[in-house]
C-alpha positions, 0 to 999 in steps of 0.5 A: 408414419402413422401413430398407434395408441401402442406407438403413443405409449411408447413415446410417453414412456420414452419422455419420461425417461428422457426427463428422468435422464434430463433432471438426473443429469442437471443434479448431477453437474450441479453436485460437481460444481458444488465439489469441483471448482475450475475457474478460466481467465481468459483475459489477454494479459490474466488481470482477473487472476494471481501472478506466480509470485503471489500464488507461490507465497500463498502456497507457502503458508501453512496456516489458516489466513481470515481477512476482516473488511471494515465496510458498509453494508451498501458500500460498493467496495464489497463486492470489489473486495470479494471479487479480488479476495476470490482471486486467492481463494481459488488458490486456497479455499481456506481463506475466509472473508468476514465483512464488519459494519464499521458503523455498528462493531465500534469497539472492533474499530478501536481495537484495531486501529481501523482508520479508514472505510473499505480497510481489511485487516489480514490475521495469519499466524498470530500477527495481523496487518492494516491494508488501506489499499486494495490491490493484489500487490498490497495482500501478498505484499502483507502475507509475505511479511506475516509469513516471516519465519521470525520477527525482524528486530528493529532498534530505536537508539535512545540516550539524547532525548529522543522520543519514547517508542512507549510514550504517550506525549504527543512527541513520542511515537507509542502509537506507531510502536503498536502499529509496528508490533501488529505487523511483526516487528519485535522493537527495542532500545538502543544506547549507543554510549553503553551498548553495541549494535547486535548482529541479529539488528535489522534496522536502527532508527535514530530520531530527533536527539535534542542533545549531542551524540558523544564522538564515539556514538557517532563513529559507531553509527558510521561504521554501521551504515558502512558495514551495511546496517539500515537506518532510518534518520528522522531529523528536525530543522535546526542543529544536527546534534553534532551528527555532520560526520554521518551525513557527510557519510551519507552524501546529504545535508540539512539546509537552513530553514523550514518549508512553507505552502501556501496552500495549507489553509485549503486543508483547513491548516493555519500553520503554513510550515504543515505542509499537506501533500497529496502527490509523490515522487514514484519510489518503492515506498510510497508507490501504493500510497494513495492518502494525503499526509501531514509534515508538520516544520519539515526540512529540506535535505541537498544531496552532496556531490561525488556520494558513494550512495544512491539517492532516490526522491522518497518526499518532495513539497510542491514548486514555487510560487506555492511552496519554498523554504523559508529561511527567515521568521516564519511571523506576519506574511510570509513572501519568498525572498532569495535574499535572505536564503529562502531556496524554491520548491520543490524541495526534498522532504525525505530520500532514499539510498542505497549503496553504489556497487563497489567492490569488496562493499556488502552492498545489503543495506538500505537507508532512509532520511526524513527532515521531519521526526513529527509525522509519525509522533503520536500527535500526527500519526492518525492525519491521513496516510502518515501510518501507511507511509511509515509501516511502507517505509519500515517494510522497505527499509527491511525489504520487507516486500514480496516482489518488485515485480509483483506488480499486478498485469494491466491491458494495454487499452481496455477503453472504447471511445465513440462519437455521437453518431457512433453511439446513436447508431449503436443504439438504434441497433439495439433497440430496433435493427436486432429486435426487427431481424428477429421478429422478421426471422420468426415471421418468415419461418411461419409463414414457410411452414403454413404452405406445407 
């Protein structure tokens, strides 16, 4: 075809509008990206979006919810935090994400009890929540709970010298009441010798009384878990307070002593009866808990045969040599002597129960028992995760939990292991063989089109 200046005009023009079409086009799809958002996990089992549960609580929220991350401006939990915060965004573009510089804002800090970096604090209607874990199970797990239409009553039964939930003596637990509170629960005391157990009680906790209970707080604590109350007993090594009958109820015992480990002093703890534990037992409660805790004199609980409850591991120490329950003096060196009643770890800290079916039996509540009333007092609280393992406890305890089946999708095997040779191969492919298939394509294809 032979081109013409008028042919050429033509062209030119033709150019133009195809820029102008080209240019036009492009601005358009980027105002639609900026207007319509589509996102696709095509991922084999979807890790990289929400489950039905949790988008179905958040649609269920009809407030705004911000979500606060107390992290560095370096740090590499940013853009983790961002990456699984846009997970709920794509369900609600209201949420807001604000990153704060723990190490500049130290007032914001205090305020909120920020004990940890990369800890997000969740605001809803409110109320707000503490999360030291980031996973998609632990935000909707906190949106559940701060999405309660009213707030659950906890009451702490007072009356034989327990600790104060306002006090501020390191054996008081004022700390943990604010923790408490930030995560909607409204508390109360209880007087057992004067006043009755309300109806609209979601929990009782019952915590180390240095004095006896009369027989008829014992026979009201009974009827309680009977009739299927939740409580939490948080006990110390020693008498019981005139509290058998309760836990014969319960199907436990308090044996004799107090748990010892000898690995105590690698955390820089003298006292072997602070017992450090980094692993635990998997239990509903401490399955998200990643943080070491601190058990300050625990105790170690048996489990009565022919119960009518279930019984699950909620804490245990470590095995033998490391860890056993001394029986003896805990002065100069301790040695683990079974002739004297020392019993070998591992030993139970703490359980769970829940009642066997039976017929005719409500069957709705939960119980929880700890042989050690200290490691949510306000001396302890702060050690390591012995808030998040109680606010878990009190949330469980309450059934305070969004799903138990919420637990996030994971691909069967998401890892490549390769040999040397392998490896090596792989990059001598990339460096060389791909670079010299291309080089050679582009040459072939000049050389071809020179011949015509």
């Amino acid at each position: 075809m032979e081109l013409t200046p008028r042919s050429r005009r033509r062209l030119r023009i033709q150019g133009v509008f195809f820029a102008l079409l080209l240019f036009t086009a492009v601005g358009l799809a980027a105002w639609l990206t900026s207007r319509i958002q589509l996102s696709f996990d095509w991922t084999a089992v979807g890790r990289n979006s929400l489950t039905r549960t949790s988008r179905k609580i958040l649609r269920s929220l009809p407030h705004r919810i911000e979500i606060l991350a107390f992290v560095r401006r370096e740090d590499p939990l940013r853009p983790a935090i961002r990456h699984l915060v846009n997970r709920y965004r794509r369900v609600d573009p209201l949420i807001t994400l604000h990153f704060i510089n723990p190490d500049i804002h130290l007032a914001e800090v205090r305020k909120l009890g920020i004990e940890a970096d990369g800890e997000l604090v969740i605001r809803y209607g409110g109320h707000s929540e503490n999360l030291t874990t980031l996973s998609q199970t632990s935000i909707t797990d906190a949106l559940f709970r701060l999405g309660r239409s009213q707030n659950l009553e906890v009451r702490f039964v007072t009356g034989s010298g327990e600790p104060s939930i306002s006090g501020t003596s390191p054996r008081d637990y004022g700390a943990f009441a604010k923790a408490l509170e930030r995560e909607g629960f409204k508390l109360k005391t209880l007087d057992l010798a004067t006043q009755a157990i309300p109806r609209e009680t979601s929990l009782l906790v019952l915590s180390d009384p240095t004095a006896h209970l009369l027989p008829s707080e014992i026979a009201t604590l009974v009827r309680y878990v009977h009739g299927g109350g939740s409580l939490l007993w948080l006990m110390e090594p020693g008498p019981l307070e005139g509290l058998d009958p309760l836990a014969r109820t319960l199907g436990i015992r308090l044996d004799k002593g107090v748990i010892v480990d000898a690995t105590s002093r690698l955390f820089g703890i003298s006292n072997p009866a602070w017992l450090v534990l980094t692993a635990y037992p998997t239990n509903p409660v401490t399955a998200s808990l990643k943080a070491e805790t601190l058990f300050p004199d625990a105790g170690a609980l048996g489990i009565r045969p022919h119960s009518h409850w279930v019984h699950e591991t909620l804490l245990r120490s470590r095995p033998l040599p490391v860890s056993w329950l001394e029986a003896g003096s805990l002065r100069g060196t301790l040695v683990f002597n079974p002739r004297i009643g020392d019993r070998a770890g591992p030993l139970r800290i703490g359980v769970l129960l829940t009642h066997k079916p039976r017929t005719g039996h409500p069957d709705t509540g939960r119980v929880a028992v700890v042989a050690d009333a200290h490691f949510l007092a306000n001396a302890f609280l702060n050690e390591g995760g012995n808030q998040a393992l109680g606010l878990n406890l009190f949330n469980w305890l309450t059934a305070q939990t969004a799903d138990l089946k919420l637990h996030e999708p994971s691909s069967s095997d998401r890892t490549l292991t390769l040999t040397n040779l392998e490896e090596a191969l792989l990059g001598l492919g990339f460096l060389f063989l791909i670079p010299a298939l291309l080089f050679g394509w582009g040459l072939w294809t000049w050389i071809r089109r020179r011949r015509r």
